[in-house]
C-alpha positions as CSV (number, residue, x, y, z in Angstrom):
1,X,9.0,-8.3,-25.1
2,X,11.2,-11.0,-26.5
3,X,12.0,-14.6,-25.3
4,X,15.6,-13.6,-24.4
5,X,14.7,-10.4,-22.3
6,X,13.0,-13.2,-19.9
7,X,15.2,-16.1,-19.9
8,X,16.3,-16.6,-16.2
9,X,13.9,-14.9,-14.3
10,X,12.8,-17.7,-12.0
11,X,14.9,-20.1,-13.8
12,X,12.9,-19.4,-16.8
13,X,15.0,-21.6,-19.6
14,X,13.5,-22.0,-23.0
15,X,13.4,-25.4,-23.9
16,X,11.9,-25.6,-27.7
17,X,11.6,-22.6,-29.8
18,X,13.6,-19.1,-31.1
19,X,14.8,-17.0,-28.3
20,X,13.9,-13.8,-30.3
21,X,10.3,-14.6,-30.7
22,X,8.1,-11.7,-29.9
23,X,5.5,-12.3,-26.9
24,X,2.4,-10.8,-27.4
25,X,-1.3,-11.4,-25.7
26,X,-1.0,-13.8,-22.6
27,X,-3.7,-16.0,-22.1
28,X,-4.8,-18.6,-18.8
29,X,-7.9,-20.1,-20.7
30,X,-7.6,-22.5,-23.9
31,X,-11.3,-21.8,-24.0
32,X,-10.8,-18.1,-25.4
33,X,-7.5,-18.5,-26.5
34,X,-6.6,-17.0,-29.8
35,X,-3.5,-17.9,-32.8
36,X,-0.5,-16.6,-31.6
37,X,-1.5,-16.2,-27.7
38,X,0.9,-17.3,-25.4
39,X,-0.5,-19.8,-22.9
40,X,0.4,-19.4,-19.3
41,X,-0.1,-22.9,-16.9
42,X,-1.1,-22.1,-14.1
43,X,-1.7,-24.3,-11.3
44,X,-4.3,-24.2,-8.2
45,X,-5.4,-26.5,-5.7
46,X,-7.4,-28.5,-7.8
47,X,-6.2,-27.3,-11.3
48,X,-2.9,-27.7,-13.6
49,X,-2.9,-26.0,-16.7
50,X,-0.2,-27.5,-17.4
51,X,-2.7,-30.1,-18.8
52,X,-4.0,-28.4,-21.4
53,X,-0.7,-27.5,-23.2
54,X,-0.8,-29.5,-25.9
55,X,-5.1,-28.0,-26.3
56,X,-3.1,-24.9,-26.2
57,X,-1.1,-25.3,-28.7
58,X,-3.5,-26.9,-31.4
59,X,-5.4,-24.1,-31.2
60,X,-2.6,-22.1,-32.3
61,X,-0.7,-20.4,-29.2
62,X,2.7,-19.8,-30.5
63,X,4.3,-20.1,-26.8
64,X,3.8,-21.9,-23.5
65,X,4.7,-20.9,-20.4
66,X,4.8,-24.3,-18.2
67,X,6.0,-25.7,-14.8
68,X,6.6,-29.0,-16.0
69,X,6.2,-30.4,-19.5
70,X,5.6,-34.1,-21.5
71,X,8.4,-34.7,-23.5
72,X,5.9,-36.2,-26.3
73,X,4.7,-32.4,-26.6
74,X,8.2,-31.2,-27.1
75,X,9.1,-33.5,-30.0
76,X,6.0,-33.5,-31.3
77,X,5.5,-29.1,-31.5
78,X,9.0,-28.6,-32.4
79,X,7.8,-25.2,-33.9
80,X,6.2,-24.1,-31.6
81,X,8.4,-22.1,-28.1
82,X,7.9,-23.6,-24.8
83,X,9.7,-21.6,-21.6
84,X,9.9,-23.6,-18.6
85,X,9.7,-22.1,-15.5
86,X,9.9,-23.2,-11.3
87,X,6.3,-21.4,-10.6
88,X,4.2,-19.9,-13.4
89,X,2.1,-17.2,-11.0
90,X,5.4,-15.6,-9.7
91,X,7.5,-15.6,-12.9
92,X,4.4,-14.2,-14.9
93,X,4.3,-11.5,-11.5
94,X,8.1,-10.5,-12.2
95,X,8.0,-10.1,-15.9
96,X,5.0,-8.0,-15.5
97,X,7.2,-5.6,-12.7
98,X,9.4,-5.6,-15.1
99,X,7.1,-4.6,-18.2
100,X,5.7,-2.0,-15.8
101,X,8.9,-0.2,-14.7
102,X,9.7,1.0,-18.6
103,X,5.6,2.2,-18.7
104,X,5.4,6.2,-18.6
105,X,1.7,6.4,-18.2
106,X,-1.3,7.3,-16.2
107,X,-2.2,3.8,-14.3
108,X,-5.1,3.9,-12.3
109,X,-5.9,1.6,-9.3
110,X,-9.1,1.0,-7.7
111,X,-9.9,-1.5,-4.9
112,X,-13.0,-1.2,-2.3
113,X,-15.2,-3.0,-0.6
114,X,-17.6,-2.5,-2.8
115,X,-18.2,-0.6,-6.3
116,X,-14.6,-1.5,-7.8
117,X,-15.9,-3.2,-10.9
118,X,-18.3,-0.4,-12.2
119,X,-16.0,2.3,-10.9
120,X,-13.3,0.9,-13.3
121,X,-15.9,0.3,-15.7
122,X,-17.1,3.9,-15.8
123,X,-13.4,5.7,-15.4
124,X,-12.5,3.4,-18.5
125,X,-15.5,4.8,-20.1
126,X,-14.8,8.2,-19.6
127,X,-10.9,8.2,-20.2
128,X,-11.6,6.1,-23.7
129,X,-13.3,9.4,-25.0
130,X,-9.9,11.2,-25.6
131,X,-7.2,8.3,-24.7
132,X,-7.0,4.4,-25.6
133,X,-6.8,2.8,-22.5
134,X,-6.3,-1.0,-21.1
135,X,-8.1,-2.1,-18.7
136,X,-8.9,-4.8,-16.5
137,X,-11.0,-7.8,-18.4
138,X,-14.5,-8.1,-16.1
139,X,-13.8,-8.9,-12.7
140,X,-10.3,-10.5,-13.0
141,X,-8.6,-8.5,-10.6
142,X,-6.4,-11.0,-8.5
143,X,-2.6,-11.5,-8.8
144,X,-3.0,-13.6,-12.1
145,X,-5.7,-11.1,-13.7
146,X,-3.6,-8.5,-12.7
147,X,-0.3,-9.1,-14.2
148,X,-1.5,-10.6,-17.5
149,X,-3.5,-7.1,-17.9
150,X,0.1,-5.7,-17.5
151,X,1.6,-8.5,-19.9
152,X,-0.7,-7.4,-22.7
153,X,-0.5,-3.3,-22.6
154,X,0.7,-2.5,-26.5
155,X,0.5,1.3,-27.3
156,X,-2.6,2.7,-25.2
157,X,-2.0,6.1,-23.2
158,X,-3.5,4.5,-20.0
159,X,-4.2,1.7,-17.9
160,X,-7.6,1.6,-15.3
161,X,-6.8,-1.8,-13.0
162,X,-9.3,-3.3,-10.4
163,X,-7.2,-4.9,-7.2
164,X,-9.8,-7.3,-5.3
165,X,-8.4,-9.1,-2.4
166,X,-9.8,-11.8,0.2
167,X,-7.0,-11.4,2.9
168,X,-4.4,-9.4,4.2
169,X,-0.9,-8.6,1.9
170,X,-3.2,-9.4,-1.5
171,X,-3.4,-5.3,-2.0
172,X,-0.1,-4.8,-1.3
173,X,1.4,-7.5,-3.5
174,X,-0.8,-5.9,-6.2
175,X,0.5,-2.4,-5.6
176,X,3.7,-3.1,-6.2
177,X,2.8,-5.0,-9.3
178,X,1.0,-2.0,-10.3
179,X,2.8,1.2,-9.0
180,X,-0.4,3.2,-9.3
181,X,-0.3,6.8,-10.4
182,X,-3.8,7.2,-8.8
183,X,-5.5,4.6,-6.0
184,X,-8.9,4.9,-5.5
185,X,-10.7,2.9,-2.7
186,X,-14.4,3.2,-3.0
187,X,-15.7,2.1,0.4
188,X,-14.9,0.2,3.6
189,X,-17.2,-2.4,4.5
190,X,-18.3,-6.2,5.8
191,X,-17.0,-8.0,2.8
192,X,-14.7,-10.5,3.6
193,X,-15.2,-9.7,7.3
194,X,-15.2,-13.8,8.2
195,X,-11.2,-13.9,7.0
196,X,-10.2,-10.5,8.1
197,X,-11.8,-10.0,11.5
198,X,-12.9,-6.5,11.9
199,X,-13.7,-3.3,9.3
200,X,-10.6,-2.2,10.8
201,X,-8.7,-4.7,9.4
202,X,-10.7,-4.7,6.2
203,X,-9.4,-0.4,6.3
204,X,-5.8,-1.7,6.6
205,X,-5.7,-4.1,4.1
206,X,-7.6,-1.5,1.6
207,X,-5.0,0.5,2.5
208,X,-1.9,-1.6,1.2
209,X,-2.7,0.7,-2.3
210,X,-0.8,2.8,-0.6
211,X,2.7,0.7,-0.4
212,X,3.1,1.0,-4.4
213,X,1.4,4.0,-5.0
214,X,2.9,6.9,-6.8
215,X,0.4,9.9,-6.8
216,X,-2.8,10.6,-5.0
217,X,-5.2,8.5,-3.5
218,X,-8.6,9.1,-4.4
219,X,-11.5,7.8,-0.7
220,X,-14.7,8.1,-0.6
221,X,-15.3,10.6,2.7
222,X,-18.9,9.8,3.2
223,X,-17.9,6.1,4.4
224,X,-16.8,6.4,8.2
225,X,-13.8,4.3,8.4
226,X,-11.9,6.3,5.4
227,X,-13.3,9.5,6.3
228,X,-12.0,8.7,10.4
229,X,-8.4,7.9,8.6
230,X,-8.6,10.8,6.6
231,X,-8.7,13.3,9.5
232,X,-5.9,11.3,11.4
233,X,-3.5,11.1,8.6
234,X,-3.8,14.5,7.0
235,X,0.0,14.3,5.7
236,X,-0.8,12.1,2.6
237,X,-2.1,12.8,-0.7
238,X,-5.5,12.2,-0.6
239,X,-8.3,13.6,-2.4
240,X,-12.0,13.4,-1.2
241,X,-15.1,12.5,-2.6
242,X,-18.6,12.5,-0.7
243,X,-22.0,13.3,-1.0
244,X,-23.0,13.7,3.0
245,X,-19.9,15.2,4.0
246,X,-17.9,18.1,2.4
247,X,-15.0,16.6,0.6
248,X,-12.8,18.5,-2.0
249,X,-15.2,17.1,-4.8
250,X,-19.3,17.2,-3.1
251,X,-22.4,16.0,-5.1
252,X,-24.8,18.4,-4.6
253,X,-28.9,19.3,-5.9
254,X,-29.8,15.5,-6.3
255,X,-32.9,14.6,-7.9
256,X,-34.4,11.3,-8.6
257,X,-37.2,10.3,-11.4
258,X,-37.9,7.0,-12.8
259,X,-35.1,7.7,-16.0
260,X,-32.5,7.8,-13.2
261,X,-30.8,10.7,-10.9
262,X,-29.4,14.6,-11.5
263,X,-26.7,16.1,-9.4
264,X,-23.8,18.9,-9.5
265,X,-20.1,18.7,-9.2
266,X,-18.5,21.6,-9.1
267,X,-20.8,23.9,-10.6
268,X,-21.6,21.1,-13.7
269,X,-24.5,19.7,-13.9
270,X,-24.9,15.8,-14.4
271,X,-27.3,13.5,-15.4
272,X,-27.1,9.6,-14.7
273,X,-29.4,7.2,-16.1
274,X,-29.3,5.1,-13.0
275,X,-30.8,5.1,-9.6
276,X,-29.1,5.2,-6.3
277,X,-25.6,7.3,-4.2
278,X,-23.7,4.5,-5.6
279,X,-23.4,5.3,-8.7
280,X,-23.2,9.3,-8.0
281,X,-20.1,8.1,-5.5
282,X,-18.8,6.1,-9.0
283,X,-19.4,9.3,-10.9
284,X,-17.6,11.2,-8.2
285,X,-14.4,9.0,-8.4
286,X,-14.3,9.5,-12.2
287,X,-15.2,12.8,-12.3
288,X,-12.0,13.5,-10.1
289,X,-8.9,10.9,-12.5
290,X,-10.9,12.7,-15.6
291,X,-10.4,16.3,-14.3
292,X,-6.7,14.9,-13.3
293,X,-6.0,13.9,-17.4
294,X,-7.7,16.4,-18.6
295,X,-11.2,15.4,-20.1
296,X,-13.1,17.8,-20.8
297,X,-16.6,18.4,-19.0
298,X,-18.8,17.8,-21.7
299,X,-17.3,14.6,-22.5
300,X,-17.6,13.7,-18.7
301,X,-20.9,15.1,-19.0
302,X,-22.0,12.5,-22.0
303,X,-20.2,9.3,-21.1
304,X,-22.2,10.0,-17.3
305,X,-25.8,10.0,-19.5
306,X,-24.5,6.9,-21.1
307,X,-23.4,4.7,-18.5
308,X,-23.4,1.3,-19.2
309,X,-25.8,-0.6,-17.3
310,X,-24.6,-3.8,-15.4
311,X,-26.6,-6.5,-16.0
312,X,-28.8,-7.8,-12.6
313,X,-27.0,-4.6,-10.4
314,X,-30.0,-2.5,-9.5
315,X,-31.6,-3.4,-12.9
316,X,-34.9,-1.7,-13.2
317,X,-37.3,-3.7,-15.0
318,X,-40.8,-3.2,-15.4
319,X,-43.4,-5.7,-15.9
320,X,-47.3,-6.1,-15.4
321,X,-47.4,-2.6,-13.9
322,X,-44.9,-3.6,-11.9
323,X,-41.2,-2.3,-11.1
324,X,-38.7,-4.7,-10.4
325,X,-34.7,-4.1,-9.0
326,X,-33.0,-6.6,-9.9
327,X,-30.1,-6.9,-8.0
328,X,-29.3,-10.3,-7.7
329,X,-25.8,-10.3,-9.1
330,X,-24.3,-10.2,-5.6
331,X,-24.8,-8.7,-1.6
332,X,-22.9,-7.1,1.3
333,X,-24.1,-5.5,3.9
334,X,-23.2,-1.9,2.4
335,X,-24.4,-2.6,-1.4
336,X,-27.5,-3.8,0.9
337,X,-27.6,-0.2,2.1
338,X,-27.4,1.4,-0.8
339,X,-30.1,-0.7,-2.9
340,X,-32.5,-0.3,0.1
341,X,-31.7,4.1,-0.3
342,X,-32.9,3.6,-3.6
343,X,-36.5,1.5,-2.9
344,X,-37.1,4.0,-0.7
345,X,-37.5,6.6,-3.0
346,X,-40.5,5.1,-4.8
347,X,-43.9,6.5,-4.1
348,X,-45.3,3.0,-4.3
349,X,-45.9,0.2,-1.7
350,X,-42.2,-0.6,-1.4
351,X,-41.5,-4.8,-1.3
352,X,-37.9,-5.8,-0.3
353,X,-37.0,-9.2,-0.9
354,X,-33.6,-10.3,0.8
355,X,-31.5,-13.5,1.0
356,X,-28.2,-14.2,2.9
357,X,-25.6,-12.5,2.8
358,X,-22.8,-14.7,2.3
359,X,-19.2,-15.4,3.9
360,X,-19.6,-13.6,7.2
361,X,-18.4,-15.9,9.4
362,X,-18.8,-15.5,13.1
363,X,-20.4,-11.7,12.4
364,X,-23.4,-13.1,10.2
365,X,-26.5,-12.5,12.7
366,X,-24.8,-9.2,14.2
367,X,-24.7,-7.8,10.3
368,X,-28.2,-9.9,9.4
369,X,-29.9,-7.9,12.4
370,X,-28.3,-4.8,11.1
371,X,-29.8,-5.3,7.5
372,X,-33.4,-5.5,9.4
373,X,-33.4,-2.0,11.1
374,X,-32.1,-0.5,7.8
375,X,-35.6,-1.9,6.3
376,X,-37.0,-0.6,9.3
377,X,-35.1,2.9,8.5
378,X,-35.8,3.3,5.0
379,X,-39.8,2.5,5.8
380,X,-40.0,-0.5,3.2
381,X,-43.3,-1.8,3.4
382,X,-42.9,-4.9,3.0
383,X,-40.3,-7.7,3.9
384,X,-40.2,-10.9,2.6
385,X,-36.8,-13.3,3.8
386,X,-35.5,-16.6,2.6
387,X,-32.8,-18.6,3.8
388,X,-30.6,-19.5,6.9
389,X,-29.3,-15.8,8.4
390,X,-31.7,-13.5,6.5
391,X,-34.1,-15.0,9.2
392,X,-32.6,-12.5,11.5
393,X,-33.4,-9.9,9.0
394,X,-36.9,-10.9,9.4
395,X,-37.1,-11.5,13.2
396,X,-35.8,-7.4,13.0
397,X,-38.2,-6.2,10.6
398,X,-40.9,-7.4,12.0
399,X,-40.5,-5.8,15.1
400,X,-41.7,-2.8,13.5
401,X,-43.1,-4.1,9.7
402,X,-46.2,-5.4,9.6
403,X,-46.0,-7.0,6.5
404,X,-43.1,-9.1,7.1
405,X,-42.7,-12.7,5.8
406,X,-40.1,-15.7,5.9
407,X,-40.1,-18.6,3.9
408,X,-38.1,-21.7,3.4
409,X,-36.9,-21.6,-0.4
410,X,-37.2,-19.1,-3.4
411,X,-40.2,-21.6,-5.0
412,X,-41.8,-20.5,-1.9
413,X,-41.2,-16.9,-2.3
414,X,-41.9,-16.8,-6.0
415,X,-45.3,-19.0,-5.3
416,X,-46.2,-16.5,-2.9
417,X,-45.5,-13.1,-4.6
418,X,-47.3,-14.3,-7.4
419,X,-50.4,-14.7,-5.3
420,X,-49.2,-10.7,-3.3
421,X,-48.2,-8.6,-5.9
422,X,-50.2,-6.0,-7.6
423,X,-49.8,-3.2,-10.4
424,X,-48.1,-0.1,-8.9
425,X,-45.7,-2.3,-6.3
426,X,-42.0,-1.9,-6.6
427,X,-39.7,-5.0,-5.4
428,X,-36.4,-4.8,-4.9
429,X,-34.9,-8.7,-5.1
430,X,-31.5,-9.1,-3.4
431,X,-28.9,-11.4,-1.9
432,X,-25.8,-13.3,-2.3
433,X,-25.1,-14.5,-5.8
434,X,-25.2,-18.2,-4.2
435,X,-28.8,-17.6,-3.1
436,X,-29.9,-18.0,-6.8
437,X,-32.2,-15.0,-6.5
438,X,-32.2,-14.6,-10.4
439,X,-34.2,-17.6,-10.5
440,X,-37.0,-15.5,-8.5
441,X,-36.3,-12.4,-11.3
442,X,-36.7,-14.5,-13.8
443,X,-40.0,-16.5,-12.3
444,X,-41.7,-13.1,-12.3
445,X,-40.8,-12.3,-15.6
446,X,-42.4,-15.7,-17.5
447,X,-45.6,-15.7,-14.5
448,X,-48.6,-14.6,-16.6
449,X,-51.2,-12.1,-14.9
């Protein structure tokens, strides 16, 4: 793409520079920014990149992409190319449309409650052992993130996107960024229940994949909400996934052992070196866009065995005779339900320690009750709470839980399981990544026994 190709597209007008320079890698971040990167300003409520231009350009960007500009840097980086533009995030949005329209490849979108960021993770995983493929950077999976994953496709065979959203219209804005080939929507659950109002609405908003989608969408049919649409809409392309209810691809003969879980798709047996459904569910969503481009089964077979682990998402660590989950990285009420499945398959005296679960708005007792009698259902043996709404997942538990416990901070919890624990226990550590639960991980892993 070339200066001149995007010269008027939001009254984009180049203002210093060579109209047939090449644009290359886009960068948002002077921080990581390499030589030749062109630097995109974008501005926020409480943030203009249009500051750090001239940062930008001492470290080497050859172009900037700016909504206002200092004369001083103009005269004084008269080599360099600076396009001026009315609004950074939707010119950066239209070039990528346009970059996207003259792609001929497989681009895969996944969005979900939760489950999107290691879904993409693994389906990049298993699509880079016979294609090069771009793919979303970490978690950036908004507008911005988005379209500069677009901006800087060169010559790979196919893209793997994540699509987060916080409110309504985000998906579908993103869709039609995207045109997906395949959607995938992992789950329907609480998150971001405080802005949208109802799971309902949460299943609509999911649902916006549809609006640029090209090609099949890929739902997980154990999850009620999907699997309720499903049989209502039976005219679209969709393709199922489940585990508990028979779907066009089912996980079947599960096994779990302390090196992680066994199952069968389709006749192939599969071995994951991770505990818990949700990552069989992310193997089932991979399974099905790596059957769709054609990888083969024993390559699906060893990129499953070597799934990378995500660092504090039901990390299993073992120390003193003791078995820690960490999985402190963040909470909702459904990755809740799935980390407490997977405690309950230990033998050993079963310790759940919870936190808040954050941004819930007006439902954050009803769902805090609900986390208690799903400790009460998968017969943990222990409860130990901390913090302003997991105190109704105590009052719950205890109801039924002996063993139940509530304390006022996480040096209080850490004090106290330091005094409880013994060898043999297994404790699952959980909340909201703004509870700071890693501190407690971290406490038990420099305490001396």
């Amino acid at each position: 793409m070339k200066i001149k190709d995007i010269l008027g597209i939001n009254n984009a007008r180049l203002i210093n520079g060579n109209e047939l320079a090449e644009l290359t890698f886009f960068s948002k971040d002077t921080r990581t920014l390499k030589p030749q990167d062109v630097y995109v300003a974008f501005k926020g409520e409480n943030f203009d990149g249009n500051a750090f231009l001239e940062e930008a350009l001492k470290k080497g960007a050859s172009t900037g992409i700016v909504s206002k500009v200092d004369e001083k840097i103009i005269s004084k980086y008269a080599d360099k190319n600076i396009i001026l533009v009315d609004d950074t995030l939707d010119f950066i949005t239209n070039i990528a449309k346009l970059k996207r329209a003259k792609l001929n490849i497989p681009v895969i979108a996944i969005t979900g409650s939760v489950g999107k960021t290691s879904t993409k993770n693994l389906i990049a995983s298993l699509l880079e052992t016979q294609y090069k493929v771009l793919k979303t950077s970490k978690n950036l999976n908004t507008k911005i993130g988005l379209a500069l994953t677009l901006l800087n496709y060169t010559n790979e065979d196919c893209i793997v996107l994540e699509m987060g959203m916080n409110m309504a219209g985000e998906i579908a804005a993103l869709s039609n960024i995207a045109k997906p080939t395949i959607g995938i929507i992992t789950n329907i659950g609480t998150s971001h229940i405080g802005n949208l109002g109802s799971r309902q609405n949460i299943l609509n908003a999911k649902l916006e994949i549809l609006e640029g989608l090209n090609g099949p969408l890929i739902i997980n049919n154990d999850n009620d909400l999907l699997h309720a649409w499903y049989k209502k809409n039976p005219n679209y392309n969709v393709i199922t996934f489940g585990i508990n209810n028979e779907s066009d691809y089912t996980a079947h003969n599960i096994t779990y052992s302390p090196q992680g879980c066994t199952f069968s798709i389709s006749n192939h047996h599969f071995m994951l070196p991770t505990l818990g459904q949700a990552f069989i569910y992310n193997a089932l969503a991979a399974y099905i866009v790596g059957q769709k481009l054609n990888i083969s089964i024993e390559n699906t077979r060893k990129t499953l065995a070597h799934i990378q682990k995500v660092e504090h998402r039901l990390e299993i660590i073992s120390k003193n005779n003791i078995t820690i989950i960490d999985d402190t990285y963040n909470a909702s009420y459904d990755s809740l339900a799935l980390a407490l499945e997977v405690l309950s398959h230990f033998k050993t005296r079963k310790i759940a320690v919870l936190g808040d679960v954050l941004e819930l708005g007006q439902y954050s007792e009803e769902i805090h009750r609900q986390i208690g009698k799903l400790v009460i259902n998968n017969q943990i043996d222990v409860i130990i709470c901390t913090g302003a709404s997991a105190k109704y997942i105590y009052e719950e538990a205890k109801k039924k839980i002996a063993q139940s416990f509530y304390f006022k901070d996480n040096k209080e919890v850490l004090a106290f399981l330091k005094k409880y624990l013994k060898a043999n226990d297994t404790i699952l550590i959980k909340a909201s990544h703004g509870m700071n639960f890693l501190e407690i991980v971290n406490g038990m892993l420099t305490q001396d026994k």
